[in-house]
N, C-alpha and C positions, 0 to 999 in steps of 0.2 A: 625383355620380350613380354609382351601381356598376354595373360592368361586365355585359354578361349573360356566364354561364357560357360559353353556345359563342364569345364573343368572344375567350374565352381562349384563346394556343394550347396543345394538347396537352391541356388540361382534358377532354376527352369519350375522349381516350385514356389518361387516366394511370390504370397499375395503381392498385388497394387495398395492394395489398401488393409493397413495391421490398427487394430484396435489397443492402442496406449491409454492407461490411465490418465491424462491430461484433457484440458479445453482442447475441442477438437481446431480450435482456429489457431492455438499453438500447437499444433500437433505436424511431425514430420512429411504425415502423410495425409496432409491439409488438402492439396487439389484432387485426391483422389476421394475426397472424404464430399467435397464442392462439388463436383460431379453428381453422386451419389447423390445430394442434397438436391439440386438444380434447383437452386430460388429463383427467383423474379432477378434479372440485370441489377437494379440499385446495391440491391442488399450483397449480388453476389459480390460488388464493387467493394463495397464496405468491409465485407468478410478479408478479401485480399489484402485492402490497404491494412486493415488490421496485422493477419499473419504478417505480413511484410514488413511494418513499419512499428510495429506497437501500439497504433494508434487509428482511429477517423475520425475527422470533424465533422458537426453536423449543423449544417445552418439554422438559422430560426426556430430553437429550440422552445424558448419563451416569449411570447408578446411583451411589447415596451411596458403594460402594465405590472406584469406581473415582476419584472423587475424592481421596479419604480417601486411596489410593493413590498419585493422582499429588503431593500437597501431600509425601507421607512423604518420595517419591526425590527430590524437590529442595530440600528445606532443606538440604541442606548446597551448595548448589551459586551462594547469596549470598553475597555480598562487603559486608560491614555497613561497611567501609573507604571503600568508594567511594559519592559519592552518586549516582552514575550509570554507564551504560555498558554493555556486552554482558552483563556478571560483576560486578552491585553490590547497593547494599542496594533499590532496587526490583525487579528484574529478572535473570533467568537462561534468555539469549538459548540456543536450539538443545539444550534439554537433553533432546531428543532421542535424541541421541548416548548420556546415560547412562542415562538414565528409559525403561523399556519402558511404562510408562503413558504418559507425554507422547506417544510416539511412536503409543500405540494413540491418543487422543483426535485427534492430529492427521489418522491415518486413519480416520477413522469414517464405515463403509459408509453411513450415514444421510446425512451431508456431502457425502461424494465423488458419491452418487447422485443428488441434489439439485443439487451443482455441475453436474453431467454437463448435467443436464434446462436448468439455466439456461442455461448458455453454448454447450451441443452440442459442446463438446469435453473431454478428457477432463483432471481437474485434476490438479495438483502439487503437494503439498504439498510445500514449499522451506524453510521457515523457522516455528521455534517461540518465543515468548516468553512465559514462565511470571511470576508477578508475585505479591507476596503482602503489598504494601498497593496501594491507589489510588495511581496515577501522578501526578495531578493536574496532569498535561501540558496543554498550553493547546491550542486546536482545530487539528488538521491535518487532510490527507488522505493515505493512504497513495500514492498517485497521484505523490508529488515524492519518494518513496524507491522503489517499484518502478513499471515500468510495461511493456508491451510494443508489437510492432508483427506484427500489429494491435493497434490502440491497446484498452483498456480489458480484457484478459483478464489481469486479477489479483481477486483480493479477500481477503477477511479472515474468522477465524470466533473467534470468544471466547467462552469459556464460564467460568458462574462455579462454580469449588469450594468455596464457600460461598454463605450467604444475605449479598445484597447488596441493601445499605438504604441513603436519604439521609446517614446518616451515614460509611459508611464508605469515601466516595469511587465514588459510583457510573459509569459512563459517561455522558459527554453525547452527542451529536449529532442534525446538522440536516435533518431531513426535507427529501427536494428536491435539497439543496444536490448530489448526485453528477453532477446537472446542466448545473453546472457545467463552466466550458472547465478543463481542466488545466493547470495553472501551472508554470513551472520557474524559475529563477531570474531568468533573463534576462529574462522579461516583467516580471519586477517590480525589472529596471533595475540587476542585478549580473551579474558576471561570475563566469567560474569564482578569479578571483584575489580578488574581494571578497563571495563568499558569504558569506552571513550569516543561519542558522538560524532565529536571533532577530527577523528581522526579515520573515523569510514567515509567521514566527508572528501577526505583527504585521498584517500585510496581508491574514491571512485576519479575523484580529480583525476588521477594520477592512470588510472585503468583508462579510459575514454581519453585522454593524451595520448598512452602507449599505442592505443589502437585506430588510432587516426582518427577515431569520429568527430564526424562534424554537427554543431545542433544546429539546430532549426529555432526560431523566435514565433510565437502566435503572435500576431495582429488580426483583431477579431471585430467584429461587429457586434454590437449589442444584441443578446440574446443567444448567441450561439456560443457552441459547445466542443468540447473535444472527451472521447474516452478513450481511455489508456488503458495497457497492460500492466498488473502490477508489479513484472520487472522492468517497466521501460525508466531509465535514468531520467529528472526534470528535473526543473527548481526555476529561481524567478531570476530576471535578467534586472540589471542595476536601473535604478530610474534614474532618469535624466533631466528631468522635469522637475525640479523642488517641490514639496506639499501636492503634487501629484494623485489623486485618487485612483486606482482602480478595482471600484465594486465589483467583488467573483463570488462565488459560492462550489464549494469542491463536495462530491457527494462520494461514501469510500460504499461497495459493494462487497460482500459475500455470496454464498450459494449453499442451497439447499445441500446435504444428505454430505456434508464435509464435519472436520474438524477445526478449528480456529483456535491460533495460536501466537505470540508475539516472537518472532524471530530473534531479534536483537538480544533477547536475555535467554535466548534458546538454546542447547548442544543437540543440536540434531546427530553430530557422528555420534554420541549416546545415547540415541533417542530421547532425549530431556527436554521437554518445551516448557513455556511459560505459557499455558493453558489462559484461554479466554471464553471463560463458562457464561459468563454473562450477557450474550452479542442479546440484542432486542432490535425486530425486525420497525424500522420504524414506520413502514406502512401499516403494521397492526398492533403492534405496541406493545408486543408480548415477544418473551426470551424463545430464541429459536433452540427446537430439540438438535442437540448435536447428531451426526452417526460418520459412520466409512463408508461410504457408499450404500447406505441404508445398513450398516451392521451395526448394532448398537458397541458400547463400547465402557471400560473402566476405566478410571484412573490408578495410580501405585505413585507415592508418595517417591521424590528422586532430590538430589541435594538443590541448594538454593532454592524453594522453595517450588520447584518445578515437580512435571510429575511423566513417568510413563503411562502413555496409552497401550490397553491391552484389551484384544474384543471381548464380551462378556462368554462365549466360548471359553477360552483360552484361560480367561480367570477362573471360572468355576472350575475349570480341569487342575488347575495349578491352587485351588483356593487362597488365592494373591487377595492381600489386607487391603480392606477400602482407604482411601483416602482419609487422613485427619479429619478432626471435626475442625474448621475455619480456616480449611485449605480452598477455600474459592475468596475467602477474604483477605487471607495473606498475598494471592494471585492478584486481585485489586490492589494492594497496595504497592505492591513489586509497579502495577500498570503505572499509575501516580507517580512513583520514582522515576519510571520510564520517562514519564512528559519531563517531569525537572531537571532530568541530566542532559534532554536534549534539547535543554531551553539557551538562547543565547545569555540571560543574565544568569544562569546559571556557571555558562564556560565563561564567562569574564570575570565572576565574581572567583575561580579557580585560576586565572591567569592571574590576578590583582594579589591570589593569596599566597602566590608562589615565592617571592620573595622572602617572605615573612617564616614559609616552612621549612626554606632553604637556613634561614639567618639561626631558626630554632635547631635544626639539626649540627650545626657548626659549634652553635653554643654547647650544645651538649656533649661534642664530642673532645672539647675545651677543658668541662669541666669533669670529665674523666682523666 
């Protein structure tokens, strides 16, 4: 039998609309939150496709020039040596730094005003990856390399510098899936000592099978765009096409008055993060002031080279020990280790070494 409503408690008093710490456009009580808002039809459009799908596309983001422009300043800034990596033959991470196109596309007033509207806080562009075939990277979420606290104030924006078709390795991802809970390694039963890139790759595989989803491919138009949530599952779809080009440029966002962290070497059931002290807003060029929602905050030194956050309240009351002297440098290097263990010639040159540790351990247990 079902209950009647006044049985319930609190049911005849619970607001339409509760304030969660989270992006309001992930947030449960999203159309009550849209209401309240009442924007202009377009945007309210975009807001929805967002909550709902992890994502909107947005057409004609950049003129054919400015395209054309930014593909020019970064050919030379591949590494055709390396098959992966910050500086290789897919990829040319931050080229920011030299490309005043890259750096214009990653601020793009259209973007940051749109971020603004979604999250209500103001973004940060942090980080550029410029790309000029299909990755054909297997499904992740950006969510297990950046993340913040409050939780979910990152995301993603990619736009393509060319026309992109089935053939030349389009993007994939899954509608919904940002819905998802946020994974780190440790839910899926590794440590910071037995991380293993290849095998969350594996488990999100394996997650999005169990759950039926289905992806979705972009085929895009030159100059247009897609931004994502950054728990929505992507990655690049096979090319089809031999020597295939397609020119993209992915722009990663933050937000003001957060914390920023790298998931993947994190223990969050311990509160332990691998702390990212360094973000630099790249529209000004300067390191953004961390906080908690505008509360300032300390670090406390925690194993692997991670640290607890603790607000500077809480420390003074507890007069908890600052942080090491070249505990933001040891964090930089831990990040560096990050890119290498999730590089493909990294996991092969681990595949290729496999035999050889197998042969050594046998030997030795021989000559015991």
């Amino acid at each position: 039998m079902t209950p009647r409503r006044a049985a319930i408690p609190l049911e005849d008093q619970a607001s339409a609309v509760y304030s969660f710490n989270v992006p309001w456009v992930e947030s449960p009580f999203f159309y009550g939150i849209l209401a309240q808002k009442n924007p202009p039809a377009p945007l309210a459009k975009l807001a929805t496709e967002y909550h709902e799908n992890g994502y909107c596309i947005l057409e004609d983001l950049l003129p054919p020039d400015l395209c054309d422009q930014t593909i020019e300043e970064t050919q030379g800034l591949y590494n055709p040596q390396l098959p992966d990596g910050p500086r290789s033959y897919y990829r040319a991470q931050d080229a920011w730094h030299e490309s005043a196109a890259v750096k214009k596309v990653a601020t793009l007033p259209r973007v940051l005003e749109l971020l603004e509207f979604f999250y209500d806080r103001k973004p940060v562009p942090f980080q550029t990856l410029n790309f000029r075939h299909g990755t054909q990277q297997a499904g992740h979420s950006d969510s297990i390399h950046f993340s913040s606290l409050p939780a979910r104030y990152m995301c993603g924006a990619w736009v393509a510098l060319e026309d992109v078709t089935v053939e030349n390795g389009p993007l994939f991802y899954y509608p919904g899936s940002h819905k998802l809970p946020e994974l780190d390694l440790y839910q899926l039963g590794m440590t910071l000592e037995t991380a293993n890139y290849s095998e969350y790759e594996r488990a999100l595989a394996a997650l999005v099978k169990q759950l039926k989803l289905e992806p979705k491919q972009l085929t895009i138009k030159k100059g247009s765009g897609l931004i994502w949530a950054s728990n929505l599952i992507h990655g690049g779809s096979h090319i089809s096409k031999a020597g295939a080009t397609r020119w993209s440029q992915v722009s990663h966002y933050y937000f003001r008055d957060c914390i920023y962290y790298t998931p993947f070497f994190s223990n969050r059931s311990f509160g332990e993060y691998l702390h990212r002290p360094e973000v630099v807003d790249i529209g000004t060029g300067e390191r953004v002031k961390q906080t908690f929602d505008g509360t300032p905050f300390e670090v406390q030194p925690a194993e692997g080279g991670r640290v607890r956050f603790v607000t500077q309240r809480a420390a003074g009351a507890a007069s908890a020990p600052a942080a090491p002297p070249g505990q933001d440098e040891l964090n930089a290097l831990r990040q560096e280790i990050q890119s290498i263990k999730g590089s493909r010639s990294y996991r092969v040159g681990r595949a290729l070494g496999t035999p050889v540790r197998v042969a050594r351990q046998v030997l030795s247990q021989i000559r015991r």
